[in-house]
C-alpha positions as a Markdown table, in Angstrom:
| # | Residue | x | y | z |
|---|---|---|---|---|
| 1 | Unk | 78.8 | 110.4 | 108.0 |
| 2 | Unk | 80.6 | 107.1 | 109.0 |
| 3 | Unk | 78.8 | 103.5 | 108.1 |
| 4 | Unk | 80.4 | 101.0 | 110.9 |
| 5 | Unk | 77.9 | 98.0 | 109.5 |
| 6 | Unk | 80.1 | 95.9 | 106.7 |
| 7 | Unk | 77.4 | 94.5 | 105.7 |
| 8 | Unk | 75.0 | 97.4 | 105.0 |
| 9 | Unk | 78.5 | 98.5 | 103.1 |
| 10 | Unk | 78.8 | 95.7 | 101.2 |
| 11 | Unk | 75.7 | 96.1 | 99.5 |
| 12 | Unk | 76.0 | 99.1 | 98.8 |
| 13 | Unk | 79.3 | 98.2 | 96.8 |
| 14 | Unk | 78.2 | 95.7 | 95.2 |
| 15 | Unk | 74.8 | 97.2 | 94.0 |
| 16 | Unk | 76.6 | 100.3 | 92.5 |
| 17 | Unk | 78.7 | 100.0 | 89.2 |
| 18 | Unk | 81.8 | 99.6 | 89.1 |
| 19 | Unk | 81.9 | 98.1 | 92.4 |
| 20 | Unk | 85.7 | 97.0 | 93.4 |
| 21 | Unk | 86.3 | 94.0 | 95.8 |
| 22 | Unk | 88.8 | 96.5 | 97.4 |
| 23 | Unk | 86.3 | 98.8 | 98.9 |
| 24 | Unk | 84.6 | 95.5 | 100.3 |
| 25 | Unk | 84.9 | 94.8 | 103.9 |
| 26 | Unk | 87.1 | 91.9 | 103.2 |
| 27 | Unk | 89.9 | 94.1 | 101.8 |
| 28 | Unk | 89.7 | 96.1 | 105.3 |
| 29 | Unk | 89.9 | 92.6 | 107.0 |
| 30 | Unk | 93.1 | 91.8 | 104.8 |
| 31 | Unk | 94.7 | 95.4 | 105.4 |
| 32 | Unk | 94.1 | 95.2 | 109.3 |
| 33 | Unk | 96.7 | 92.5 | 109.8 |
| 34 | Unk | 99.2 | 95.5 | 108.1 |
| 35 | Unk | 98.3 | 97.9 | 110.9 |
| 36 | Unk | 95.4 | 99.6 | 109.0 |
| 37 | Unk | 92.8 | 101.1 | 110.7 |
| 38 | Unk | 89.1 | 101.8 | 108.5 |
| 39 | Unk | 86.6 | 104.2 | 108.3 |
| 40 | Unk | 83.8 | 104.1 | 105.8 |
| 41 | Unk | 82.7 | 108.0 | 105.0 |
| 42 | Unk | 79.6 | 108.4 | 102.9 |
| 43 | Unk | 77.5 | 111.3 | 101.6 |
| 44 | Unk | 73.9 | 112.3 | 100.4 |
| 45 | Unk | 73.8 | 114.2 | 97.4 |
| 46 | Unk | 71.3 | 114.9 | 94.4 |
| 47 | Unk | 67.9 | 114.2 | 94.4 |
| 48 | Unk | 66.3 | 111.3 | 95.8 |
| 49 | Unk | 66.7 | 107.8 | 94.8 |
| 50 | Unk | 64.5 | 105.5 | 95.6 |
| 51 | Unk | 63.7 | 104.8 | 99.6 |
| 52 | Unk | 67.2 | 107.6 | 99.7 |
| 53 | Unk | 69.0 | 110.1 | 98.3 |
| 54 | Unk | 71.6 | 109.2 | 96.1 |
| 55 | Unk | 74.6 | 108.2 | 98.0 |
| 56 | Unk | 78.6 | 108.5 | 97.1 |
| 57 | Unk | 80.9 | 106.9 | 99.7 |
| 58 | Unk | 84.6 | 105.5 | 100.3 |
| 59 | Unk | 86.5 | 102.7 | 102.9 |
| 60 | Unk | 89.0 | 104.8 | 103.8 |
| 61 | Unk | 92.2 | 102.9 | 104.3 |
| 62 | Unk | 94.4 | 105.2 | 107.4 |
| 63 | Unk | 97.8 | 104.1 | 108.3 |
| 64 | Unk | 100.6 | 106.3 | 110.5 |
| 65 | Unk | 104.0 | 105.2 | 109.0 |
| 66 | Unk | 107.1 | 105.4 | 112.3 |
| 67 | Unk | 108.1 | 108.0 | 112.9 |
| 68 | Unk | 106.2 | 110.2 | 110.8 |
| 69 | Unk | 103.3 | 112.4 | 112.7 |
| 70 | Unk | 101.1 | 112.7 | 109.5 |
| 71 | Unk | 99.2 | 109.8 | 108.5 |
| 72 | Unk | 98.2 | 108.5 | 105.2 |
| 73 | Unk | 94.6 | 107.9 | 104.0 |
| 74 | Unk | 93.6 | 105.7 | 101.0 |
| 75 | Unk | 90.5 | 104.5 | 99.8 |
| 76 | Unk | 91.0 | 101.7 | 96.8 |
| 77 | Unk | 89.6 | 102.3 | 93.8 |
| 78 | Unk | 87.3 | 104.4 | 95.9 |
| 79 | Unk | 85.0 | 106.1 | 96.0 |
| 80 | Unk | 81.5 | 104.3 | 95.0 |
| 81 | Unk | 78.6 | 106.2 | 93.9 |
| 82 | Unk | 74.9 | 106.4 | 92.7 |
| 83 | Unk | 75.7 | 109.8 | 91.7 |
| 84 | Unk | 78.9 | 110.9 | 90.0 |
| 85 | Unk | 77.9 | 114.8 | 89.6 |
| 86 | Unk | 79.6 | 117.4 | 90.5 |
| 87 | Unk | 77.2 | 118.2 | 93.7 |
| 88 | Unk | 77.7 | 114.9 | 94.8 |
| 89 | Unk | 81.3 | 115.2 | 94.6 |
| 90 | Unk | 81.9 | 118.2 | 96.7 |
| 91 | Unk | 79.9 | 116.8 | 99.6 |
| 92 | Unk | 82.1 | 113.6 | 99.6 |
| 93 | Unk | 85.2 | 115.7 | 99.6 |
| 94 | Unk | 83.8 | 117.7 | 102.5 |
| 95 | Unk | 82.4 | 114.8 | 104.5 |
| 96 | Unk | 86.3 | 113.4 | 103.9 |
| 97 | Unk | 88.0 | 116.4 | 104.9 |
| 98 | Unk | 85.1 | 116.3 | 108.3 |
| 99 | Unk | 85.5 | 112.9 | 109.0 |
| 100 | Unk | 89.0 | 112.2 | 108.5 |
| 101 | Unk | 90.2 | 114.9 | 110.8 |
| 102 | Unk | 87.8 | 114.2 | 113.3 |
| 103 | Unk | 88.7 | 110.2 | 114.3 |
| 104 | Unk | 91.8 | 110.1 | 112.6 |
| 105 | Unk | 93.9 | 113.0 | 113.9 |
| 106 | Unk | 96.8 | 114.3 | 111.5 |
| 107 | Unk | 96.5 | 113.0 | 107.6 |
| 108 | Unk | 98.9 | 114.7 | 105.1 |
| 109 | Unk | 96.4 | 113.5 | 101.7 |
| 110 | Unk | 93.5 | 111.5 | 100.8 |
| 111 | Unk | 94.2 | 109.2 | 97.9 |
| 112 | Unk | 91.5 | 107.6 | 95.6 |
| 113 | Unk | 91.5 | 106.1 | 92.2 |
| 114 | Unk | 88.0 | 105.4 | 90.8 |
| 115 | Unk | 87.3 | 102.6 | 88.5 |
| 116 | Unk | 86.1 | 105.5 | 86.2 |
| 117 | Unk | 87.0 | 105.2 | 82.4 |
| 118 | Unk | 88.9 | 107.8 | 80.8 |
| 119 | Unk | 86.4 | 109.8 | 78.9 |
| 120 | Unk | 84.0 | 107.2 | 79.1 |
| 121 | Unk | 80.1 | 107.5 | 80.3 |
| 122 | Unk | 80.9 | 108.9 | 84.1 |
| 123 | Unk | 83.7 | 111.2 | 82.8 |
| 124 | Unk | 82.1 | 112.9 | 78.9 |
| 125 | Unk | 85.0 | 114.6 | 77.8 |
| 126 | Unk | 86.7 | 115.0 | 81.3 |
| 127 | Unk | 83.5 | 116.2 | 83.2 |
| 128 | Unk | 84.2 | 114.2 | 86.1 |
| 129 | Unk | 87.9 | 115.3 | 86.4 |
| 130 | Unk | 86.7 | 118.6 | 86.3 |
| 131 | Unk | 85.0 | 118.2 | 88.9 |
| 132 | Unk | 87.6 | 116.6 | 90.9 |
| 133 | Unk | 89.5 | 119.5 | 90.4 |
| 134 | Unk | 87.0 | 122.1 | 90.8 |
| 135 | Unk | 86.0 | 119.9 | 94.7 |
| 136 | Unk | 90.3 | 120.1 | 95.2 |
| 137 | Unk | 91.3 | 117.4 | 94.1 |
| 138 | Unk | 95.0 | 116.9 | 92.0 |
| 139 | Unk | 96.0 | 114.1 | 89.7 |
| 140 | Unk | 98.7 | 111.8 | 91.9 |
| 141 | Unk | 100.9 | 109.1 | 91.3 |
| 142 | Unk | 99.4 | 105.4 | 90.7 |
| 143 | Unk | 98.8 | 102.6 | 93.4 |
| 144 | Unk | 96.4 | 100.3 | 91.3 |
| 145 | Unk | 96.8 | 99.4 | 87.4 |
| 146 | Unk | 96.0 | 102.4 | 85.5 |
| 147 | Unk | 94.9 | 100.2 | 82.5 |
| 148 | Unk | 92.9 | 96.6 | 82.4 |
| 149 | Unk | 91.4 | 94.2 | 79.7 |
| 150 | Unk | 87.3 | 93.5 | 80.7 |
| 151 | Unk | 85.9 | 91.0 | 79.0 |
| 152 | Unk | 82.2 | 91.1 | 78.9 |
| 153 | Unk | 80.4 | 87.9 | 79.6 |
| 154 | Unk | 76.8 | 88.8 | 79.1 |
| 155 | Unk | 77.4 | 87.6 | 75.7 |
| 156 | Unk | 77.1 | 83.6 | 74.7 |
| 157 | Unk | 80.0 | 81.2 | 75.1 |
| 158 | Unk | 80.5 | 80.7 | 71.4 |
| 159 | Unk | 80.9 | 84.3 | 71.1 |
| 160 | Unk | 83.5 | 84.4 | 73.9 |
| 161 | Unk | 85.3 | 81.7 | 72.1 |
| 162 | Unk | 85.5 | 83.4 | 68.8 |
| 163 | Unk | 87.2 | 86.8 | 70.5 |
| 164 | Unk | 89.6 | 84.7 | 71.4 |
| 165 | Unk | 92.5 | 85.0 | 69.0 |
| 166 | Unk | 93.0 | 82.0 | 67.0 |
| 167 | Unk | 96.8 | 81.4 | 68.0 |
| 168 | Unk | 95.3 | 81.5 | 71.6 |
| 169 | Unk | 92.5 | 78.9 | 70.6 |
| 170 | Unk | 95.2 | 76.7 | 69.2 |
| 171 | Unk | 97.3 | 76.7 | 72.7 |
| 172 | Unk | 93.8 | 75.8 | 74.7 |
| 173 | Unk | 93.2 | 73.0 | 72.5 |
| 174 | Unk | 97.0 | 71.4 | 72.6 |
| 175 | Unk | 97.1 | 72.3 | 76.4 |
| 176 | Unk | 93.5 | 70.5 | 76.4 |
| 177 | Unk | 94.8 | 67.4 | 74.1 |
| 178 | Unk | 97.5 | 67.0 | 76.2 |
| 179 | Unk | 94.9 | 66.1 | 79.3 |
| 180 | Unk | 95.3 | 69.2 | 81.1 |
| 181 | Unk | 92.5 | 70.4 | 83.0 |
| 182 | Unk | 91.0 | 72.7 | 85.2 |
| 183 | Unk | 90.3 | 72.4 | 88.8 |
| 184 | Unk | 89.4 | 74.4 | 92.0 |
| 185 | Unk | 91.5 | 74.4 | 95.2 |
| 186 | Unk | 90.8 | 75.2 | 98.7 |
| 187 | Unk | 92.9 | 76.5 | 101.5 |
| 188 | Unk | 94.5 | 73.1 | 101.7 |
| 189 | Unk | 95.8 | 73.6 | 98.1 |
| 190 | Unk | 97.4 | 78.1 | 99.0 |
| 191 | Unk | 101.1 | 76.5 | 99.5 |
| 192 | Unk | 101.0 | 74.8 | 95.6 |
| 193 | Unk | 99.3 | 78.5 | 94.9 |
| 194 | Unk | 102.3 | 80.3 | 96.4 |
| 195 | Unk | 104.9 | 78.1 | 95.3 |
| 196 | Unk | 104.1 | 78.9 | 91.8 |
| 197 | Unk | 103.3 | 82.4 | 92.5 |
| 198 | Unk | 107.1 | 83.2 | 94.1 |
| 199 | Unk | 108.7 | 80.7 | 90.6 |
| 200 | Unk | 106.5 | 83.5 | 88.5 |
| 201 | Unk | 107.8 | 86.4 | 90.6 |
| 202 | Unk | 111.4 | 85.2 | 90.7 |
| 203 | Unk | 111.4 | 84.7 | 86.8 |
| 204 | Unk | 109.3 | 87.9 | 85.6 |
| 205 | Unk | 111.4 | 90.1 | 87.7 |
| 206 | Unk | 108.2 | 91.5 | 90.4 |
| 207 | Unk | 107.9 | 91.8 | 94.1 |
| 208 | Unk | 105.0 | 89.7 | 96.3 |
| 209 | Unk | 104.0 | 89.3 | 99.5 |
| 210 | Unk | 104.5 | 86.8 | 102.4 |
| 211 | Unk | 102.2 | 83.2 | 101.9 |
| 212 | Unk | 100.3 | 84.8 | 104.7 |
| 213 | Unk | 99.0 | 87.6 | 102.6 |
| 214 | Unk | 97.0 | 85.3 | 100.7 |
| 215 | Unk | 96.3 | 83.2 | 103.4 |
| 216 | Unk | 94.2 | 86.3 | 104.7 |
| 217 | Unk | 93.1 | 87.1 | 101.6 |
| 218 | Unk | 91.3 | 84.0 | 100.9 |
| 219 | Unk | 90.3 | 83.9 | 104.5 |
| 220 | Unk | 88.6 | 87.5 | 104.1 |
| 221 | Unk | 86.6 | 86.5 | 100.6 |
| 222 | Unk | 86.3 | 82.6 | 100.4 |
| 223 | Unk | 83.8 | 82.2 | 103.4 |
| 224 | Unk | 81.1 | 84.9 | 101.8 |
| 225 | Unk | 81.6 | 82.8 | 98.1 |
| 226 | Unk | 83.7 | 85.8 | 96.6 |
| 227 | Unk | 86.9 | 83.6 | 96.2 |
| 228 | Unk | 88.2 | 80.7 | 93.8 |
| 229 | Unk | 91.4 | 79.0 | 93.7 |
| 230 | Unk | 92.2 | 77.9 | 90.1 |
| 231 | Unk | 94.7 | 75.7 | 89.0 |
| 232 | Unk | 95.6 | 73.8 | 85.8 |
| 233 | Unk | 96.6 | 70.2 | 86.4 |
| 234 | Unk | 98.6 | 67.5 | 84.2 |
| 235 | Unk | 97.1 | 64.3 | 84.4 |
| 236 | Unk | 99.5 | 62.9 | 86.7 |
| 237 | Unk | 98.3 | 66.0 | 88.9 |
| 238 | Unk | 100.9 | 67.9 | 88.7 |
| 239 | Unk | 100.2 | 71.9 | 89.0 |
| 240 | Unk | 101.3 | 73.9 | 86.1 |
| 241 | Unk | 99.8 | 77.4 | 86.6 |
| 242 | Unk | 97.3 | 79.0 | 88.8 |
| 243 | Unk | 94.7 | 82.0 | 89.3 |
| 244 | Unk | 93.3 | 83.3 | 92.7 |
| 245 | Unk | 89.9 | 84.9 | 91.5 |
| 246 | Unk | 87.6 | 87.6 | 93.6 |
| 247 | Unk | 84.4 | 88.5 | 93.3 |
| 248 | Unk | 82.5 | 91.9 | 94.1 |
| 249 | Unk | 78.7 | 91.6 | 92.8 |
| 250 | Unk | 78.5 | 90.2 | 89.0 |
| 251 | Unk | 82.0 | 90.9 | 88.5 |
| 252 | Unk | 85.2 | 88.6 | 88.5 |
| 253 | Unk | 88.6 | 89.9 | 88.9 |
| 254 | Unk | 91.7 | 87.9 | 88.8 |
| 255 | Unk | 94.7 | 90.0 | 91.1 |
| 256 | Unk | 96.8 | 86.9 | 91.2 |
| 257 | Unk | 98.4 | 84.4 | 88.7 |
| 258 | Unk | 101.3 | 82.3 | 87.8 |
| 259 | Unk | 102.7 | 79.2 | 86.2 |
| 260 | Unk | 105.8 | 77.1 | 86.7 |
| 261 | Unk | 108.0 | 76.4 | 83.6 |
| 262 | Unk | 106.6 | 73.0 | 82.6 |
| 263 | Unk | 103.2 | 75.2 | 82.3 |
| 264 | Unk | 104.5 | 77.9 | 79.5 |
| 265 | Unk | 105.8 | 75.0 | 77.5 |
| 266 | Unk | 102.4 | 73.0 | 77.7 |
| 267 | Unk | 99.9 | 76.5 | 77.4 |
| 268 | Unk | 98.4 | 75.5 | 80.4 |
| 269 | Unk | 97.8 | 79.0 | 81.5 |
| 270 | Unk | 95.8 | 79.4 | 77.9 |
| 271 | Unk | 93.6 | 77.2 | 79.0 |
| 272 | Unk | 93.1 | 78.0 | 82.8 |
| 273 | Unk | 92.8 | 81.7 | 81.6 |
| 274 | Unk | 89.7 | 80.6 | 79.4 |
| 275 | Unk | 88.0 | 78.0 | 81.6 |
| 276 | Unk | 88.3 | 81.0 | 84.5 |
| 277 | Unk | 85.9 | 83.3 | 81.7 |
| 278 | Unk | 84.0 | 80.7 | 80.7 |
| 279 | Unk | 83.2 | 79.5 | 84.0 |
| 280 | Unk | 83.0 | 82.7 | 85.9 |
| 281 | Unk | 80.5 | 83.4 | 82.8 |
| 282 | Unk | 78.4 | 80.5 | 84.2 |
| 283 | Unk | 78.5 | 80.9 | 87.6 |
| 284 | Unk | 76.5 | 84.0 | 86.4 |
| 285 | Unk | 79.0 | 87.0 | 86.2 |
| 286 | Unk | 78.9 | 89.4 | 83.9 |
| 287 | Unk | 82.0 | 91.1 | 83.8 |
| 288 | Unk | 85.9 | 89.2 | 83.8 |
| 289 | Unk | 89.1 | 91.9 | 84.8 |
| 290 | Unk | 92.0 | 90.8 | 83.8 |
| 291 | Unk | 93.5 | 92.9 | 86.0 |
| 292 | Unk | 96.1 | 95.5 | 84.9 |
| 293 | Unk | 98.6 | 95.5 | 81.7 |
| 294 | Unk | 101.6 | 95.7 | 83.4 |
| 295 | Unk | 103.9 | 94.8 | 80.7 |
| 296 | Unk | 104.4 | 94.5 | 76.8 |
| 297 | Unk | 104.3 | 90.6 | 77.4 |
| 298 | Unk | 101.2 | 90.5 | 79.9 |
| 299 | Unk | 99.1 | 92.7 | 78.0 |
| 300 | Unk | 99.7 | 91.1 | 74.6 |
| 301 | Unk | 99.1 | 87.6 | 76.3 |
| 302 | Unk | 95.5 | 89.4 | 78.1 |
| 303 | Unk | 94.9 | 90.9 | 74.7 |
| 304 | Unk | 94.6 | 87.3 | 73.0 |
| 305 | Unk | 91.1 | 86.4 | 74.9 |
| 306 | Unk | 89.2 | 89.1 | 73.8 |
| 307 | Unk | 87.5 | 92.0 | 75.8 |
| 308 | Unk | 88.3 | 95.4 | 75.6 |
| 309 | Unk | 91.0 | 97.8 | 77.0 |
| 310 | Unk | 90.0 | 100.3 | 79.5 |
| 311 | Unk | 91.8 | 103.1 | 80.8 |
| 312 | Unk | 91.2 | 104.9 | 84.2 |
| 313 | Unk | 91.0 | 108.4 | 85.5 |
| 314 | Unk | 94.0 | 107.9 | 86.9 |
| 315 | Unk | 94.8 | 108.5 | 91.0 |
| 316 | Unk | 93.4 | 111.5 | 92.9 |
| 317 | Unk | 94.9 | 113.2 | 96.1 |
| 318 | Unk | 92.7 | 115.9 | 98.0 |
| 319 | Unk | 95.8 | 117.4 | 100.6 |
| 320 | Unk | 95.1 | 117.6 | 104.1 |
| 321 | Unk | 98.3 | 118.8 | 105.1 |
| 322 | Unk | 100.8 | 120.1 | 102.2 |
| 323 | Unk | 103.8 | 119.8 | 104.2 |
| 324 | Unk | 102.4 | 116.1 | 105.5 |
| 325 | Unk | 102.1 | 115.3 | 101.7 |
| 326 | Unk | 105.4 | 116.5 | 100.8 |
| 327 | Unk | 107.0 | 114.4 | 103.8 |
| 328 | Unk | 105.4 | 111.5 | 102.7 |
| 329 | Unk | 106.3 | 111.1 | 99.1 |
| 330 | Unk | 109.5 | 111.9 | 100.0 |
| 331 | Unk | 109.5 | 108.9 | 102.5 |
| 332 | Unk | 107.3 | 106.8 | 100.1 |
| 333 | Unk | 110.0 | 107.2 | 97.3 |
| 334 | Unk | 112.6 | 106.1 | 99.8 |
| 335 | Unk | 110.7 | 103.1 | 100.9 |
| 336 | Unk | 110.2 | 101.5 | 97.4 |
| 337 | Unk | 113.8 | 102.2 | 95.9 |
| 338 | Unk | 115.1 | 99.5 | 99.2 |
| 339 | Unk | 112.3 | 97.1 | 98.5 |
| 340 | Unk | 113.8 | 97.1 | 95.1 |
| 341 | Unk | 117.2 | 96.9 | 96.3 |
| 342 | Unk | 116.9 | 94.4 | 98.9 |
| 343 | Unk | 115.0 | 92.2 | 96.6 |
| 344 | Unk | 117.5 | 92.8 | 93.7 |
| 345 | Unk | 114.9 | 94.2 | 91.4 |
| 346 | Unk | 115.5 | 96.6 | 88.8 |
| 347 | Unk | 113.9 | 100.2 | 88.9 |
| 348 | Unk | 111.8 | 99.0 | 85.9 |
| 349 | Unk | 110.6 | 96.2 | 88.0 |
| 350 | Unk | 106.7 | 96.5 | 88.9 |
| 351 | Unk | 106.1 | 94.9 | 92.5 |
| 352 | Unk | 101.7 | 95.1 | 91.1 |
| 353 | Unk | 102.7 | 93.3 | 88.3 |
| 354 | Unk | 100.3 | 90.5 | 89.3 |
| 355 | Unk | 97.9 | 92.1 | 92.4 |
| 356 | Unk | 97.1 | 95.2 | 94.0 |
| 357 | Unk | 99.5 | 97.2 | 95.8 |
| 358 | Unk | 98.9 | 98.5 | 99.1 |
C-alpha cells in the first residue's frame, strides 16, 4: 500500500533504526524541485507488533529521464523496517513491483541501498543479502557512500574526548588558542556556506550543486529542527570552515562541509568537527555520521575523532524491465563521463565526495 501522510511517514522513519534523513519527507521536498515525483510503498509482514503488524516500507524516488520511455525508481538508503526477515522482505518487493507499475507506468529497476551493516546484526553472515537475492534482488552499482565513520554519543564527553586522537586534540586546542570558535548560521548566513563549499570543491577536485540546492535543503529540514548551519569563526569573524548538519530521530549526519585555506592552516575544521559531536551529543543525539570515506585524506582526517567504521550492504536493484535497465546504465554512464568533462574533473574525481548524490 501507498502512505500519502508525511507525517505518519516520518515517524515511522524516525522510530525505526537506522532511520536515514533521505527517506524523510523533506528529502522528497528537496528532490521535487529536480522533477521527482514520490511514492511511499509500505508492507505488513511477520507477526504482530504492538497496536500493528510489523511494517517494512520505502519513499520511492521516480524520475523519467528525456527521451527515454522507462523511468527510474530509487528509494535512498531505503527501505525502513521493523522487520528485516526474509517474509517481510518478499512482501516489500511485491508491494514495489504492485505499486510501482500501477501509478508510475514504465520503470526499468528499483534501486535501494539500506543502511544495513555488512555482516552486522540485520545481515549474520549475509542472511539478509540472501534474502535479497532469494525476493530478486541483484547487487548494483553505488549512489550513497558505501562506507562511513559513526561515532557513538551515548557515551560521556570525556570519553568522546579521549577517542579523539591526540594529534587531533592538539589542532582543537591551537585552533581554540587562537580564538576560533564555533557558531550557528541561519539562512541569512547559506551564501558564506556556499562560498566555502565551491573553494573546497574547486580545490579537492569534486562536483556540487547549484546554491539553490541547499537553499531547499535547509528550507526542507530547518523549519521541523532537523537542520544546523555550523561554521568556525576567527575573532575578527571571518569564516574559515563550515558543516551543514541533518537530523533524522537521535541521529546527526553531516552530508556537507568545507573550509577555505586560511581554515587548513589554523585547524579550524578540527575544531568545528568536534564541537559538531560534542554538541549534537548535548542537544541529545545519540549517534554522529560522518558521512562517507570518500578518500585516503577524508577518511584518515574522519578516522582522527574516534567512532567506528561501518560498511554497508552495498546497492540493490530489483529489474522491472531488463531492457529498461540496460538502456539506462547505458545512458547513466554517458551522463556522468560529461559532468566530468564539462567540469574538467578527472574520472577519479567523486562528485559525493562531500553529500549525497541523486
Amino acid at each position: 500500500m501507498t502512505s500519502p501522510d508525511p507525517e505518519a511517514w516520518d515517524q515511522f522513519v524516525e522510530g525505526n533504526e537506522p532511520g536515514s534523513y533521505l527517506q524523510l519527507s523533506g528529502w522528497a521536498a528537496v528532490k521535487a524541485v529536480n522533477g521527482w515525483s514520490t511514492y511511499r510503498v509500505v508492507a505488513e509482514a511477520g507477526p504482530p507488533v504492538d497496536a500493528g503488524r510489523a511494517r517494512i516500507g520505502a519513499q520511492i524516488l521516480v524520475r523519467r529521464p528525456r527521451p527515454m520511455p522507462w523511468a527510474f525508481a530509487y528509494a535512498p538508503r531505503g527501505p525502513i523496517a521493523a522487520d528485516w526477515s526474509g517474509d517481510a522482505i518478499e512482501a516489500f518487493s511485491g508491494e514495489a513491483r504492485r505499486v510501482l507499475s500501477a501509478v508510475a507506468g514504465r520503470v526499468a529497476h528499483l534501486r535501494i541501498d539500506p543502511e544495513i551493516e555488512l555482516d552486522g546484526p540485520l545481515d549474520p553472515d549475509g542472511g539478509l543479502r540472501r534474502a535479497l537475492r532469494a525476493a530478486g534482488w541483484r547487487p548494483a552499482s553505488p549512489i550513497q557512500p558505501n562506507a562511513t565513520r559513526i561515532v557513538d554519543l551515548r557515551a560521556d564527553e570525556a570519553s568522546l574526548w579521549s577517542d579523539v586522537r591526540k594529534k587531533w586534540r592538539q589542532y582543537i586546542n591551537k585552533a581554540r588558542n587562537a580564538g576560533i570558535v564555533m557558531v550557528d548560521g541561519g539562512v541569512a548566513r547559506l551564501p558564506e556556506f556556499y562560498r566555502i563549499y565551491r573553494e573546497t570543491a574547486d580545490r579537492a577536485g569534486f562536483l556540487i550543486r547549484a546554491e539553490a540546492a541547499y537553499r531547499d535543503v535547509w528550507n526542507a529540514y530547518a523549519p521541523a529542527g532537523r537542520a544546523r548551519l555550523l561554521f568556525a569563526q576567527a575573532p575578527d569573524g571571518e569564516a574559515l570552515a563550515t558543516l551543514f548538519l541533518v537530523r533524522s530521530g537521535p541521529r546527526v549526519v553531516e552530508p556537507y562541509g568545507g573550509m577555505t585555506a586560511a581554515g587548513a592552516v589554523s585547524r579550524a575544521n578540527y575544531l568545528l568537527k568536534w564541537e559538531a559531536i560534542r554538541s549534537s551529543r548535548e542537544a541529545g543525539a545519540t549517534s554522529y555520521d560522518l558521512w562517507g570515506l570518500a578518500t585516503g585524506g577524508i577518511a584518515h582526517f574522519k578516522t582522527g575523532f574516534g567512532g567506528r567504521e561501518v560498511r554497508y550492504i552495498g546497492a540493490w536493484d530489483l529489474v522491472l524491465d531488463p531492457i529498461g535497465r540496460r538502456a539506462y546504465d547505458l545512458a547513466q554512464r554517458g551522463r556522468v563521463w560529461w559532468a566530468r568533462r564539462r567540469h574538467g574533473i578527472a574520472g577519479g574525481g567523486n562528485a559525493a565526495a562531500y553529500g549525497p548524490a541523486e
